[in-house]
C-alpha positions as CSV (number, residue, x, y, z in Angstrom):
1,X,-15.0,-4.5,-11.0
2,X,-18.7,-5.2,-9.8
3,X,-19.8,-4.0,-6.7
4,X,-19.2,-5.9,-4.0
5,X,-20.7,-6.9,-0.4
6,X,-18.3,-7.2,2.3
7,X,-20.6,-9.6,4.6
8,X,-20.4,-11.8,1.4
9,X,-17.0,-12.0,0.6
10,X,-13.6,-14.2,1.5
11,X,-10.7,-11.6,1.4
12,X,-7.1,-12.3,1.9
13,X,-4.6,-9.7,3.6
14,X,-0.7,-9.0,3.2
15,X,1.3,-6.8,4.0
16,X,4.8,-5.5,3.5
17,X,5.9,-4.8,7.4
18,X,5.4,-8.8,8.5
19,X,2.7,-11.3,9.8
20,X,2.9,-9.8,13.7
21,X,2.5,-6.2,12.6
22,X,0.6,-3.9,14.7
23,X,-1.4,-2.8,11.0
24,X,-1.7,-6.1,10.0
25,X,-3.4,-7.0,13.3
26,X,-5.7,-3.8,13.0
27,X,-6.7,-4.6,9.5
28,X,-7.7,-8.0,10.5
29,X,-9.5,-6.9,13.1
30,X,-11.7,-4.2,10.5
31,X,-12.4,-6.5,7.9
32,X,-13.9,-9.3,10.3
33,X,-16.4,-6.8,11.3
34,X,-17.5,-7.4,7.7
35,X,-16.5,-11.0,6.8
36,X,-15.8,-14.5,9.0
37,X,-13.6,-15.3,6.5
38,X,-10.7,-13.9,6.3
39,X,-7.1,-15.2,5.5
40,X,-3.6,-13.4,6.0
41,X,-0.7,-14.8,4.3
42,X,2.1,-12.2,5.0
43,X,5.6,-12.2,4.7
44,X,7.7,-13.8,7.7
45,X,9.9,-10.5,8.5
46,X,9.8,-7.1,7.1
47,X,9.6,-6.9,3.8
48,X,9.5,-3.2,3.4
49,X,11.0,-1.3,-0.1
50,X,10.5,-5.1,-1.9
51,X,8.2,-3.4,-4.5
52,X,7.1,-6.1,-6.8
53,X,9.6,-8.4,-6.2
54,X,9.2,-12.5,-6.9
55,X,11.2,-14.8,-5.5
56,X,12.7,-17.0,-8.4
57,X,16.0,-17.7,-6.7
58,X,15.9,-19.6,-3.4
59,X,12.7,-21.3,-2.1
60,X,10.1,-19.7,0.1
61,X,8.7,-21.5,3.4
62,X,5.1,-21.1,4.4
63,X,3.9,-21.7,7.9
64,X,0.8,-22.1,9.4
65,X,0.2,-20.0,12.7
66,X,-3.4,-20.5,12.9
67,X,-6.3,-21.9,10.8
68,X,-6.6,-19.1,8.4
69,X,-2.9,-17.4,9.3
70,X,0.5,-18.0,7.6
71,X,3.6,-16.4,6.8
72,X,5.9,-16.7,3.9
73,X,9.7,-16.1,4.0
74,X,8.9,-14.3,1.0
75,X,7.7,-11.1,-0.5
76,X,4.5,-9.2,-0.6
77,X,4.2,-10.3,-4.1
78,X,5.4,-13.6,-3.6
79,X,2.6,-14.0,-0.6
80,X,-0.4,-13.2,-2.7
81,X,0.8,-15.4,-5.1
82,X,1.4,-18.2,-2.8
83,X,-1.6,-17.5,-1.0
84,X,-4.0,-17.7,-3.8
85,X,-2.6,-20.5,-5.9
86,X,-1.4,-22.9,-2.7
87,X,-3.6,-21.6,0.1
88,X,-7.0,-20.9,-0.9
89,X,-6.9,-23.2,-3.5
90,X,-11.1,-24.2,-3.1
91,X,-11.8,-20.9,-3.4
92,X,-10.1,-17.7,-4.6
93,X,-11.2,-14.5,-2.7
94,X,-12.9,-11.7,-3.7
95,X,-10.7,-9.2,-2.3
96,X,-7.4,-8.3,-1.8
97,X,-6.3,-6.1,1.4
98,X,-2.5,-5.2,1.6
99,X,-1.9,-3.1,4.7
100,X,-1.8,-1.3,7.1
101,X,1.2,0.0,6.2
102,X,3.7,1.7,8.5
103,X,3.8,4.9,6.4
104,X,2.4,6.8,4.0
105,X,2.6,5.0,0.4
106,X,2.4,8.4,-1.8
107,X,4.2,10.1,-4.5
108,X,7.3,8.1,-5.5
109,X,6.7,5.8,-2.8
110,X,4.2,3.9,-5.6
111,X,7.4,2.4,-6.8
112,X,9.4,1.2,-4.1
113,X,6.2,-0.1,-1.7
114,X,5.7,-3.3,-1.0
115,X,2.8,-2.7,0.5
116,X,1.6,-1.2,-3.2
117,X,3.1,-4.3,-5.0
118,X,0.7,-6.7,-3.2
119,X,-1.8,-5.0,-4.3
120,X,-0.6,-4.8,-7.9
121,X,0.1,-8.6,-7.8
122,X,-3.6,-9.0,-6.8
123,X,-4.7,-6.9,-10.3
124,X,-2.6,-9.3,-12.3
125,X,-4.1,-11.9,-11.3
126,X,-7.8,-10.4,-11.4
127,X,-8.5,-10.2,-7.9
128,X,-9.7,-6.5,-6.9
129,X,-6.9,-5.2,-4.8
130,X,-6.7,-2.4,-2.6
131,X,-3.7,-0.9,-0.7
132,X,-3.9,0.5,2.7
133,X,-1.4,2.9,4.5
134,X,-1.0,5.4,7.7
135,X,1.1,7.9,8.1
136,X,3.7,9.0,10.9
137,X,5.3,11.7,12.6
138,X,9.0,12.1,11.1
139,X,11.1,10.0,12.9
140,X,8.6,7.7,15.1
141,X,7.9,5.0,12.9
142,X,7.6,3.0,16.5
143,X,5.2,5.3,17.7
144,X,2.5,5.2,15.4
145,X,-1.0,6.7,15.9
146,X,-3.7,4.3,14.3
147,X,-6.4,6.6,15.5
148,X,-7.5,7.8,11.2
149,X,-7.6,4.0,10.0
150,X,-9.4,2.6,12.9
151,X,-11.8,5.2,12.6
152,X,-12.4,6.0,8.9
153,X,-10.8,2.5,7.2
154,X,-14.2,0.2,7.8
155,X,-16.5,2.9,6.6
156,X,-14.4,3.8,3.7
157,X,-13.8,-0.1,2.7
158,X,-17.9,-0.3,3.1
159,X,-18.3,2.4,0.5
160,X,-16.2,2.1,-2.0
161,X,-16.8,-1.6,-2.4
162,X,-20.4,-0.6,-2.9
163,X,-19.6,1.4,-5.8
164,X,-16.9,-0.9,-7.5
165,X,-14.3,0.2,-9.5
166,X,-12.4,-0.5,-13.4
167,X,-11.0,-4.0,-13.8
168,X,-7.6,-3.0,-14.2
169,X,-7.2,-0.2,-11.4
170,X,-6.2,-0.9,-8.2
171,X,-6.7,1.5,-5.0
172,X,-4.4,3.0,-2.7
173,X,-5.6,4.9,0.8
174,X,-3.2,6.7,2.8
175,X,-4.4,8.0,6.4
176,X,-2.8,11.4,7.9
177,X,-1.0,11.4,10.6
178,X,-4.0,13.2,13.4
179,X,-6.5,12.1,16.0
180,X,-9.7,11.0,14.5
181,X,-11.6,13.9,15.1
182,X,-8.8,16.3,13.3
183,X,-9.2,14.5,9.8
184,X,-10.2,16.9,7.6
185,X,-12.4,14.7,4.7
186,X,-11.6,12.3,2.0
187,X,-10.2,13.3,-1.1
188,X,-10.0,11.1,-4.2
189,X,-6.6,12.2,-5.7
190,X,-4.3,11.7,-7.9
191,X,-0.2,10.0,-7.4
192,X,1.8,13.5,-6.5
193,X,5.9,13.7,-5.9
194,X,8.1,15.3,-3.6
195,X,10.5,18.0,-4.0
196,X,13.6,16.2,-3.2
197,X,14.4,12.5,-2.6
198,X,13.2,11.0,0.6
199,X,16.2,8.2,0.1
200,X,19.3,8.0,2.6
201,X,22.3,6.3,2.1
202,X,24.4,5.8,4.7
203,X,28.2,4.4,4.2
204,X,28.6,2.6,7.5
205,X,32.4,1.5,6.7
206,X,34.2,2.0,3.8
207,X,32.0,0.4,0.8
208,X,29.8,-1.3,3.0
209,X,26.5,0.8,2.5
210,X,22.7,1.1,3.9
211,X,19.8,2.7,2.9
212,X,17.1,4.5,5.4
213,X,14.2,7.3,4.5
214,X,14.4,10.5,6.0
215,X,10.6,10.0,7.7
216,X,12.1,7.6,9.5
217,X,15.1,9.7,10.7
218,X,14.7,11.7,14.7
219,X,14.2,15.2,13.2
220,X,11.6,17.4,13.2
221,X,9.6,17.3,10.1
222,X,9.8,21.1,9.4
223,X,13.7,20.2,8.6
224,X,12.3,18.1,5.4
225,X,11.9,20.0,2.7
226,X,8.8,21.1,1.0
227,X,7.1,18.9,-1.3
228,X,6.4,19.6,-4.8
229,X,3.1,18.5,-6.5
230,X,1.6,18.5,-9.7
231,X,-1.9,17.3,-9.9
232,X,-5.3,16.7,-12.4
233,X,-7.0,20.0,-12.6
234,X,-9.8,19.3,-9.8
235,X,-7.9,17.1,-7.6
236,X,-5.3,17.0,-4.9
237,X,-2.3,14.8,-5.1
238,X,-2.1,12.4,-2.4
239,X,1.8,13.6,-1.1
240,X,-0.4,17.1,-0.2
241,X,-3.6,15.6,0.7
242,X,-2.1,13.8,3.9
243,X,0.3,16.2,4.7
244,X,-2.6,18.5,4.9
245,X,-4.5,16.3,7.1
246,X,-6.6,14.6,4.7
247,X,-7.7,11.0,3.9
248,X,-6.5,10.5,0.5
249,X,-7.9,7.5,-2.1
250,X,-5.8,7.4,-5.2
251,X,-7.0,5.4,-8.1
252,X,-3.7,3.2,-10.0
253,X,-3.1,1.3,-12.7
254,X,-0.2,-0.8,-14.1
255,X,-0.2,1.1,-17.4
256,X,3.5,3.4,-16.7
257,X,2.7,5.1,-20.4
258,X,3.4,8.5,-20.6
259,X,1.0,9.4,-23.6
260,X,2.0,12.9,-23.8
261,X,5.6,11.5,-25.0
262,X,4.0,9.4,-27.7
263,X,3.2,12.2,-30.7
264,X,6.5,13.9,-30.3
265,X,8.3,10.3,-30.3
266,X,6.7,9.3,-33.3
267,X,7.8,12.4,-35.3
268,X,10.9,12.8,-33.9
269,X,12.5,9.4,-33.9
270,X,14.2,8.6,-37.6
271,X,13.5,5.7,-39.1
């Protein structure tokens, strides 16, 4: 992806927590201190856990809240979609911002985010895509501090627009849970994993069941346990860099290959 100039470009946000979200609103707000034309197309309610879901059964509504606002009863996928082949139809934009989540998007959380998938969706279809997240204290997902993305999020979207990026990468940038002032730096890092499963399933009545994450539960977070990460010699994983107070920028792609598998397979499988 070429460089490019955020005073220059139309750019479209989504998101994965719905059109009236408090990160969605914030997000807005950053990138029109770079651009007057920005469009959100976002899903209607919450959408979160969706990953890259498309909507092939049922039909979708889109509504127009404002000149360059609309919802989709739809998912994250389904908006960008929607929103670059029905919406801005005389012009496609240049960017892709999916965010501000509520929530970290790191480690596993890759493949269940909505908020991740957007921004895949947006590298399908060759727009250059970038996912945006902020992280909370366990168990006050209502109570979210904004204070690292309003801060750092316009700077950081300045820069590393400037310097571009591969064609078929997409970024992710997750925000610590701190004031401002206690962010530590920026790391470029690579996807980590937890330790144990952050997934909750509760039974509610007898084979009637609901999932929930265990961030979102009221306990303290030293009663989840430790995270395990394995990282690129050099670089942090992003599960440790914003637990440790950290900005973290993690470079993805849509290529799941594990190419130290492939060798072994090839000799090992019998023809």
């Amino acid at each position: 992806m070429p460089p490019i100039k955020l005073k220059d470009t139309r750019i479209l946000i989504t998101n994965d927590d719905g059109y009236s979200a408090q990160g969605i609103k914030l997000l807005k707000e950053i990138a029109e201190e770079f651009s007057n034309d920005v469009w959100v197309v976002a899903p209607e309610v919450e959408k979160s856990g969706a990953s890259h879901a498309l909507t092939f059964k049922g039909e979708m509504k889109l509504k127009m809240h404002d000149e360059k606002l609309f919802s989709l009863d739809g998912s994250p996928s389904d908006c960008v979609a929607i929103g670059l082949d029905r919406v801005l139809t005389d012009r496609r934009p240049d960017l892709i911002l999916s965010g501000i989540n509520s929530g970290c998007n790191v480690g596993e959380d890759v493949t269940y985010s909505g908020t991740i998938a957007a921004a895949m969706e947006g590298l399908i279809r060759r727009v250059p895509s970038i996912a945006i997240s902020q992280n909370y204290e366990s168990g006050k997902k209502n109570e979210i501090l904004w204070d690292a993305s309003q801060a750092y999020l316009g700077k950081i979207l300045e820069n590393i627009t400037e310097i571009g990026w591969d064609e078929n990468v997409f970024m992710s940038i997750n925000f610590p849970h701190c004031a401002a002032k206690d962010v530590k730096d920026i790391q470029i890092t690579t996807q980590g994993n937890r330790d144990t499963d952050d997934l909750v399933i509760y039974e509610k009545e007898r084979n009637v069941f609901r999932f929930g994450l265990r961030r979102r539960l009221e306990e303290s977070v030293s009663e989840i346990p430790p995270a395990s990460n394995d990282s690129v010699e050099g670089f942090m994983t992003d599960v440790k860099a914003v637990a440790d107070m950290h900005i973290s920028i993690t470079p993805l792609h849509l290529d799941l290959t594990h190419a130290g598998s492939l060798e072994s397979l090839k000799k090992g499988i019998k023809q």
